[in-house]
C-alpha positions in Angstrom: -104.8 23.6 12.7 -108.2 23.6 13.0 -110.1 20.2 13.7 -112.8 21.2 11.6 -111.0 22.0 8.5 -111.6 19.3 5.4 -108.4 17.6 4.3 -108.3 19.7 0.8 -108.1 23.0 3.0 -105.7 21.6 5.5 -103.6 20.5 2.8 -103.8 23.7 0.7 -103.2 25.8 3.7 -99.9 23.6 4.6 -98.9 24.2 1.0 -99.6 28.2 1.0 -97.8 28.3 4.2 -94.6 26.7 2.8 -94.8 28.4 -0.2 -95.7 31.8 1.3 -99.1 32.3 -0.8 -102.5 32.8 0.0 -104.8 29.5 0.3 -106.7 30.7 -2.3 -103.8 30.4 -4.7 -103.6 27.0 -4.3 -106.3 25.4 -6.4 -106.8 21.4 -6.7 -105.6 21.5 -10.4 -102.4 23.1 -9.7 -98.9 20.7 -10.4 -96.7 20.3 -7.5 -93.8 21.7 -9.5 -94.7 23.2 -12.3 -97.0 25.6 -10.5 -96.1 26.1 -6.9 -92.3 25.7 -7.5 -91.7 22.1 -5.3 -88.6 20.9 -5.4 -87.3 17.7 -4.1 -86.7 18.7 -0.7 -90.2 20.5 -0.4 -91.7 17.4 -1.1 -90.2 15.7 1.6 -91.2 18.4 4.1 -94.5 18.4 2.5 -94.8 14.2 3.0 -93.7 14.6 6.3 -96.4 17.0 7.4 -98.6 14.2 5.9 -97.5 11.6 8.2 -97.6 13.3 11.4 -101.2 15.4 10.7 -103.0 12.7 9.6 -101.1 10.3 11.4 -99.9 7.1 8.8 -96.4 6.5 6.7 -96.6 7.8 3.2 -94.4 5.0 1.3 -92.0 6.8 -1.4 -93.6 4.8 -4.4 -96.9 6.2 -3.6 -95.8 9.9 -3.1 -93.2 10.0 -6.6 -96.4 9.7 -7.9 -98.6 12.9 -7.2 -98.2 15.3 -9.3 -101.2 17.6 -8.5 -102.2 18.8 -5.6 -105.7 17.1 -6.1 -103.7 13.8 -6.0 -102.8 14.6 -3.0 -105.9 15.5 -1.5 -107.5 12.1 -3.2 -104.2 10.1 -1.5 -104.8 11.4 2.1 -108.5 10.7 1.8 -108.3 7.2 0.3 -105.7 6.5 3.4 -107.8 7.7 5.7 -111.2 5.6 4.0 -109.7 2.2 4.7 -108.2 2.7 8.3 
């Protein structure tokens, strides 16, 4: 992945690519489930690619609680502001 890429389109792009879509048909607003079809085990993948790209541990209380993919976004950046 490109260094140079914000976190919303490295996010987006790791969720088009698991979900086979373009990145463009991933849009901040969209729910996790309802609208791109995550299930439990997608989540999991989807955390773990969180953890190693941008490098901390996503606890399992923090991540039951997204439910957009802006939440997300606003997690990974919030991590990322106070290391």
């Amino acid at each position: 992945m490109a260094p140079d890429l914000t976190i919303a389109e490295r996010i987006r792009t790791e969720l088009a690519k698991r979900r086979k879509l373009d990145v463009n048909a991933i849009q901040p607003h969209h729910s996790l489930r309802n609208d791109l079809g995550l299930d439990s085990a997608d989540a999991i993948e989807l955390v773990f690619y969180l953890e190693e790209a941008f490098d901390f541990e996503v606890p399992d209380q923090d991540f039951r609680n997204f439910t957009t993919v802006s939440e997300v976004i606003a997690y990974v950046q919030g991590r990322l502001k106070s290391t």
